[in-house]
N, C-alpha and C positions, 0 to 999 in steps of 0.2 A: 504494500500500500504506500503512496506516498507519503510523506507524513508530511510534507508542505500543506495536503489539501484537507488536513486535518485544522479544520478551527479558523481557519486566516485565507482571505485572498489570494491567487495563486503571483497576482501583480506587487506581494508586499514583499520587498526584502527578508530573510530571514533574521536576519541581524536587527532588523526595525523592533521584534519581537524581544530583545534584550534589555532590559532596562536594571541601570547602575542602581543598586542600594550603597547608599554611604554609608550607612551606617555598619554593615557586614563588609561593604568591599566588593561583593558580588555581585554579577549581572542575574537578572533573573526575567524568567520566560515569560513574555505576557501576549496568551492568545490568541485574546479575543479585543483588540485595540479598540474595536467600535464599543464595544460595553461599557456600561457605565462605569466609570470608576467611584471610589473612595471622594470623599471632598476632604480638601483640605483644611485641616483642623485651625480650630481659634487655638489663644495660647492653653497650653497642656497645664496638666497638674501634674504632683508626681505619681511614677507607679512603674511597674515593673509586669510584664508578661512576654515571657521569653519565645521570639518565632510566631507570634500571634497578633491577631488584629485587632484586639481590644484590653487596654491594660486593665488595670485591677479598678481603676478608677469609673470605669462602664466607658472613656474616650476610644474613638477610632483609630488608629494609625494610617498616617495616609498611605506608609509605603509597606507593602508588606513585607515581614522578617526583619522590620526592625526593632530593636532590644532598648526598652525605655532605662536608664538610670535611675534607681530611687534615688527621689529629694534634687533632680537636675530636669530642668526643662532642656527639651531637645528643638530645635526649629527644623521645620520643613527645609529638606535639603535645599541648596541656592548657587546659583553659578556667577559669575561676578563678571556682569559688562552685557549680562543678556537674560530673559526671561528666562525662568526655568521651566525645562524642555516638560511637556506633559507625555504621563504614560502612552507609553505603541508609538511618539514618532522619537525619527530620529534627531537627534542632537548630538553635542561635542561631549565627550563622554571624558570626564578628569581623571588623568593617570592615578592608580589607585595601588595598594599594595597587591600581589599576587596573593589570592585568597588560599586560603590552601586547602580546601576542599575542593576547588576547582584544576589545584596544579597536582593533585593529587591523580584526579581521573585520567587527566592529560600524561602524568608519569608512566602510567600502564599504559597510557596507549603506544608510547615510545614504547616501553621495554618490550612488550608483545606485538608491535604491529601488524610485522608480517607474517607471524604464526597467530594471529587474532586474540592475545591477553588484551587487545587494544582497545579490540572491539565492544567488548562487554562496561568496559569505565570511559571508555568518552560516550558510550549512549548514555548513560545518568545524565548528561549534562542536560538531554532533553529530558529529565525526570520521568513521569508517567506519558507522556505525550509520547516518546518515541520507544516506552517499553512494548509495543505490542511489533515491535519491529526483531528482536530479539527472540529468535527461534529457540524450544528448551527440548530437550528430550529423555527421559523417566528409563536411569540405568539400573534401576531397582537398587538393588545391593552392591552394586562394585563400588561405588561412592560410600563417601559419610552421613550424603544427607545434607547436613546441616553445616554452617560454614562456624566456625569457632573462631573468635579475635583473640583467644588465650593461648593458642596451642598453632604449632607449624602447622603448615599447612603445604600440601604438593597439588599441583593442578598441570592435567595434564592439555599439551596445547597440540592440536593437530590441524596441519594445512592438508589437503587431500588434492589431487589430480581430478579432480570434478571439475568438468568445464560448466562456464555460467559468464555471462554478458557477453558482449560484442567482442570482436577479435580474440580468442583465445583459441581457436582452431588449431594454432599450433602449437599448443601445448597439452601434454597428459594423454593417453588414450582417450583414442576416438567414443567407445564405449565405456568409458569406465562410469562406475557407479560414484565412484568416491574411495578412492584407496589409501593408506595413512605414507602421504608421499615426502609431508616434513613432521617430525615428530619434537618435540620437547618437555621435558618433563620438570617441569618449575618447581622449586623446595624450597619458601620462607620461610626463616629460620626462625623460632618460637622467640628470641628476644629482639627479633627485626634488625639485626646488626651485620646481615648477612642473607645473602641467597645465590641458587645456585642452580644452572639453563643447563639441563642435561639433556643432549640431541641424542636419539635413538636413531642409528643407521636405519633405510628402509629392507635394505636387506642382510638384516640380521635374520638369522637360523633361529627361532625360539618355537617354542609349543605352544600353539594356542590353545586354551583350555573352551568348553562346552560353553556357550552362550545364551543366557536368559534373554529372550529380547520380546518388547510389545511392537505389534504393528501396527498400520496407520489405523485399521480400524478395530484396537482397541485389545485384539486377542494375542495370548503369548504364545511364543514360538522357542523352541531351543534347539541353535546351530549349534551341530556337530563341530565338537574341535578339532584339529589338524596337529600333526607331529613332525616337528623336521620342517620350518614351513617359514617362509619371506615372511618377517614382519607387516609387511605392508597389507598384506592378507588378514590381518587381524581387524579391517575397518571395510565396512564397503561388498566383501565379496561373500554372496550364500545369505546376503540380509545380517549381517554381521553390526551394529549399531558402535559408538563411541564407546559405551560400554564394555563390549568386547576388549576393545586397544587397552582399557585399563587395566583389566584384567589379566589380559597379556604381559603387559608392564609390569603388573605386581607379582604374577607369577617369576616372569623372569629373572627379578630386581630385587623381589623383598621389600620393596617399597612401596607401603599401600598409596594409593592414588585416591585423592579426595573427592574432585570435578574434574572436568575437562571443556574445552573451548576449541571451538571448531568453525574455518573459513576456508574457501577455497581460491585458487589462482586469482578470481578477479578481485580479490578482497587487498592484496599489492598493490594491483594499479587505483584503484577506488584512495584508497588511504594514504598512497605517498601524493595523488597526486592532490589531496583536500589539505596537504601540507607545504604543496606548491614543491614538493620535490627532495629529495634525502643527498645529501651527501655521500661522495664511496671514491675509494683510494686503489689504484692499479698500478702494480710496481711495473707493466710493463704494457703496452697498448695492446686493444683487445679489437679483434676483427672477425667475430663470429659467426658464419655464414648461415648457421643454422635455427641459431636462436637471434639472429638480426644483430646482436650487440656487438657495437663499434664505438669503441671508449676512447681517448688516448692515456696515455699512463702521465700519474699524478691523481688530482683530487676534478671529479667532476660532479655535476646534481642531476639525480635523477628521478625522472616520476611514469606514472603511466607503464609505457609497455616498456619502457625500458628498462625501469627497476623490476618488471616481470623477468626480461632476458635477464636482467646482472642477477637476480634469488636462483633462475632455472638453469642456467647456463652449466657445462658440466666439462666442455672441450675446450675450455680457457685459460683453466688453471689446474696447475699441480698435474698429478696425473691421470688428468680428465674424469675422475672417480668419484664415485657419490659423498665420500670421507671429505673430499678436498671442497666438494660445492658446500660443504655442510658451514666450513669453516667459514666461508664467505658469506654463511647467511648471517651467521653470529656476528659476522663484523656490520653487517647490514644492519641486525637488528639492536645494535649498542648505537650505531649511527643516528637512526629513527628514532631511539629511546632521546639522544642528545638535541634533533630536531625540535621534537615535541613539546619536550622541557623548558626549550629556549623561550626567551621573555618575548620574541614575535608571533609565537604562537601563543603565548596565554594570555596577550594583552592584545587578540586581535576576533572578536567577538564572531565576527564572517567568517575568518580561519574553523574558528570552533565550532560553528554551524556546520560548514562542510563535512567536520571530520566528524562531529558527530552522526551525520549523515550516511555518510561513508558508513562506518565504524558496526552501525547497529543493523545497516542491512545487511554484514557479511558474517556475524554471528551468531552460532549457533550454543548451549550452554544445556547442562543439566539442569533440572528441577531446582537443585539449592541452590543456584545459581542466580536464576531465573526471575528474584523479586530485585527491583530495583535499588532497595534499601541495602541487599544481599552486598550486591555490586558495589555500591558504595564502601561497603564497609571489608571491602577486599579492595579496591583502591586506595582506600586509606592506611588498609595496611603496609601495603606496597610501599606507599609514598616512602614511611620509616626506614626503609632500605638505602643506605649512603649507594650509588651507582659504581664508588669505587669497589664496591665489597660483594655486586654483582659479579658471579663468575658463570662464563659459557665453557663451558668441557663437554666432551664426548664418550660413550662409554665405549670404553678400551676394547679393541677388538681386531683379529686377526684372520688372515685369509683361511677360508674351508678348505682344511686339509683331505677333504674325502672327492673335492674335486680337481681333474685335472686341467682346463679353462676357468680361470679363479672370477667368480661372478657373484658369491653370497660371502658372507664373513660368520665367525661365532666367537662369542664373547673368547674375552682373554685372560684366564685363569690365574694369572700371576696378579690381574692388576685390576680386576672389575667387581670381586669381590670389594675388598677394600672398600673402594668407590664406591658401591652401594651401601654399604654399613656407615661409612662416614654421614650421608647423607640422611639413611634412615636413624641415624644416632644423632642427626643435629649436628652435625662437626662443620665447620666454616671451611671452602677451599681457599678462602684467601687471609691477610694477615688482618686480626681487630685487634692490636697490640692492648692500648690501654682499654678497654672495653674490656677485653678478657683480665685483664688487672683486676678489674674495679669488681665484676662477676663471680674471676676466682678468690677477692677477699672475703667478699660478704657471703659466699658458699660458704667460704672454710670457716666462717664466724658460725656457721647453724651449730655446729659441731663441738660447740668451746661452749662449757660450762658443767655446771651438776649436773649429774645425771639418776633422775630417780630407781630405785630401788626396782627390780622385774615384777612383784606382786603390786605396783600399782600402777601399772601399765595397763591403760586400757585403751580397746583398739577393734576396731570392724574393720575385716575384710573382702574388698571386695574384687569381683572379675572384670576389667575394663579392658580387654582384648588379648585377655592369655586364654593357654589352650583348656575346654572343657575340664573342670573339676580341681583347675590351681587352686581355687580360693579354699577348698577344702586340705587340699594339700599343705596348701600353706600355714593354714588352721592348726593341722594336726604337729605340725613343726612346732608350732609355737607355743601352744600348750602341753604336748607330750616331752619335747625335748628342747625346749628353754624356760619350759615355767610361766610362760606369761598366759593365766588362767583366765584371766578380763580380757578375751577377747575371743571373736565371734565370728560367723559367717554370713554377710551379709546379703551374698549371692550377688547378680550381677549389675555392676555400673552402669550410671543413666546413658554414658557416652563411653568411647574409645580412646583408650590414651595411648601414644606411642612409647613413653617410658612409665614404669612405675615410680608412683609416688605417693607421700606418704604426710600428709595436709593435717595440720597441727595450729591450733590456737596456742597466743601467745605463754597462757597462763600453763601449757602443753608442752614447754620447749624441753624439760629437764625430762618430757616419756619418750617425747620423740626421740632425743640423745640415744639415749638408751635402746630401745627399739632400731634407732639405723647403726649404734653399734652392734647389737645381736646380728643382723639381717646383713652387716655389709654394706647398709647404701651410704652416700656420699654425702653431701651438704646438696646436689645439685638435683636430687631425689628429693629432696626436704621442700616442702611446699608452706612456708606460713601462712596462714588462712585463719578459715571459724572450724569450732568444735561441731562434730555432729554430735547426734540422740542414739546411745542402742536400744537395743530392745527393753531393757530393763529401765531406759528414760535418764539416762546416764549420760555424762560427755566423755566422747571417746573420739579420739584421732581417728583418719580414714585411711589407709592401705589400698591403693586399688593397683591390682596387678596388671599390668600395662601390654604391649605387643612383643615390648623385649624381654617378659619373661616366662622362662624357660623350663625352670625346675627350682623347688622349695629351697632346694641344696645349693643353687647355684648365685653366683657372685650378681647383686641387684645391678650394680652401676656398669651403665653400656658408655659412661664419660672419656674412656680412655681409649674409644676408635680413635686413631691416627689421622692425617691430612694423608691422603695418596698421592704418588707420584705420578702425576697426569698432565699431559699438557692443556692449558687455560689460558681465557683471556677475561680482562674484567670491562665492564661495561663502558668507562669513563676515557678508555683510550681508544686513539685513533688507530686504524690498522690499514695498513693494504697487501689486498689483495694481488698473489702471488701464482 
């Protein structure tokens, strides 16, 4: 649907629809320009009503989302040398600070553009107006569900060889349905000082596992999984759903997959060119006869079909192999991450119309995904992430030794383990010097002091994504063979945690000591929090066994994965393309 002919004129700028609040700093949407508005108040009294149109005093606010100050009159915003501009038209709009709710959407849209993380945070920008633009799709259980602002979080991003718009004939099979032709697999780090763009070759060797999938109308289906099989096969082929690829991923990785985000080839040219075009660096000139790209080497900008050929291109660089174009996309996508970010893009209200334009017709997003608030508040996360401490790496991987014409890869044994544990353990690939200072003091401070006595330890445990029957296990550890009699089985946790942890009120810290010296865990297991209630209507600390845990007997703290030996690039430098 168009979302221009939604509400407004098809003869009105979209930008006309923007209107400056001073008081927030933000532009904000206004649909319906003929409608009546608000009238402009006489002088105000005081009062306070956050985000709303009428303070506590029963007065209007003329602008919406403006925050009154108790005990300060506020005047009707004013431009100095000219009337002020009324709602729906256009006027000279005063440089204002960069909001950061809004450089936040804009952040994602750089870091993800071309693999579509972009897609899903610059459509907030049209709020509810262009959510119905954003396509979702119900992967049942391969997901979480639910998006969590406490906890890492991985989201996998899939561009597909699906053709869609004008000129893309040449590229992707003729018939393809949608195959997973760029893959990444994104991991914000639980304290946002870190993350980390992990590209899945398309032809990786992995096993696909059996597929739940609903169809368009309504009834579920389970695809047959494949053994021995091109990654790319995991999306698109037999009615295979996004769901599938995560699946795939988690099987193969260990690393559960939360969401996923999904755009296809015209979704490049849509969005660099709403940016008026990306930057890219060629350490030597490129004359591509097949993909049309003809660059000269150095730094040139590009949009439309040509940042199509510089993502698809495969005969240009390196050894014309899917490994070598991957690298290039990453520098692509740290390029577009640095475009987007920049102050002509966030201070340019037209810019951000287009791209939000752009952005929400080439995305597609799971159910938890899928509410615009959701989006929001996964943009905001993101924002947190320094771009120096974004890292793009690849998982490790080597030629199929089982073929004689080398045309598929399979992981690499020496070095992808590693990789994925670092990842699924939260481990940072790049350096947070003082951050991990400041992190590792106050961990090792949970662990320093008294430590209450074992009989007054009391403690519910629960299942937050260990295997079937730990919490009983766990149970029987702790009261048969340490003594700690106060405590109970709570059976299973409301959510899924990737580490265990072990959540203590303050007035709790000398059971807690105690309890993560019997068990092993670390300070970074230690969660200060609130007490819960057991059964008995008591305050007891909460234990919930997490996904890294293994066995009752075995060591809690997964803190001491290593950094791998892997080659990486971080988001904040320039590269070219070689």
């Amino acid at each position: 649907m168009d979302a221009q002919s939604r509400g407004r004129a098809d003869n009105v700028d979209p930008a006309d629809q923007w209107i400056l609040n001073p008081v927030t700093g933000e532009y904000e949407l206004r649909l319906a320009p003929s409608a009546p508005q608000p009238p402009v108040p006489g002088p105000r009294r005081s009062g306070h009503h956050a985000h709303g149109a009428v303070g506590t005093d029963g007065a209007v606010d003329a602008v919406p989302g403006r925050t009154r100050t108790p005990g300060r009159e506020v005047p009707p915003p004013r431009r100095r040398g000219a009337p002020e501009a009324l709602p729906g038209r256009r006027g000279d709009r005063p440089v204002q600070r960069r909001p950061k709710a809004r450089k936040a959407l804009l952040w994602v849209g750089g870091t993800m553009a071309f693999t579509v993380l972009a897609t899903g945070t610059a459509g907030y920008l049209y709020l509810k107006h262009l959510e119905g633009n954003v396509r979702t799709t119900d992967v049942g259980d391969a997901g979480s569900g639910d998006f969590s602002k406490d906890e890492a979080f991985n989201i996998l991003i899939l561009g597909t060889d699906k053709r869609t718009g004008a000129g893309n004939e040449g590229y992707g099979d003729k018939n393809s349905v949608g195959h997973a032709d760029t893959t990444i697999l994104l991991h914000v780090a639980e304290d946002r000082t870190n993350a980390t763009a992990l590209s899945i070759p398309r032809d990786l060797i992995v096993d696909i596992p059996d597929c739940p999938t609903t169809l368009e109308d309504g009834t579920r289906k389970v695809v047959p999984g494949l053994q021995g099989a091109r990654f790319n096969r995991s999306l698109g082929e037999g009615g295979r759903d996004p769901g599938c690829a995560m699946r795939t991923v988690e099987e193969a990785t260990g690393i559960p997959v939360d969401h996923f985000m999904m755009a296809d080839f015209n979704a490049v040219k849509t969005l660099t060119t709403a940016v008026d075009g990306v930057k890219v660096c060629l350490e030597h000139a490129v004359d591509d006869k097949q993909s049309k790209l003809s660059l000269p080497a150095g730094e040139s900008t590009v949009a439309g079909e040509d940042a199509l050929a510089f993502v698809r291109t495969r005969h240009s660089f390196g050894n014309e192999g899917d490994l070598d174009r991957i690298k290039v996309q990453q520098h692509f996508l740290a390029s577009l991450m640095r475009k987007i970010s920049s102050g002509d893009t966030l201070t340019s209200p037209t810019r951000l119309v287009k791209l939000a334009e752009a952005a929400t017709e080439a995305l597609s997003v799971d159910t938890g995904l899928g509410k615009v608030s959701t989006l929001k508040d996964v943009a905001l996360e993101l924002k947190k992430v320094p771009p120096k401490n974004i890292s793009f790496t690849t998982v490790p991987v080597v030629d199929n030794p089982a073929e004689t014409v080398k045309a598929t890869v399979v992981l690499n044994e020496a070095k992808a383990p590693q990789l994925f544990a670092a990842i699924a353990n939260d481990v940072s690939l790049t350096e947070v010097e003082e951050r991990k200072k400041e992190r590792k003091t106050a961990v090792a401070a949970r662990l320093k002091g008294p430590k209450a006595d074992v009989s007054e330890v009391r403690v519910r445990v629960l299942n937050g994504g260990a295997p079937q029957g730990s919490a009983q296990q766990m149970l029987n550890r702790l009261q048969i063979e340490e003594g700690v009699s106060k405590s109970e089985n709570a059976g299973n946790a409301p959510r899924t945690l990737k580490k265990t942890t072990l959540e203590y009120a303050p007035d709790q810290a000398d059971q807690a000591r105690r309890l993560a010296d019997i068990l092993g865990l670390s300070g970074s297991g230690m969660k200060p929090g609130e007490s819960a209630t057991n059964s008995q209507g008591l305050p007891a600390m909460t234990l919930t066994l997490g996904e890294d845990f293994t066995d009752a007997g075995a060591q809690l703290d997964a803190s001491a994965a290593g950094v791998p030996d892997v080659e990486k690039s971080t988001a904040d430098k320039v590269q070219c393309a070689s």
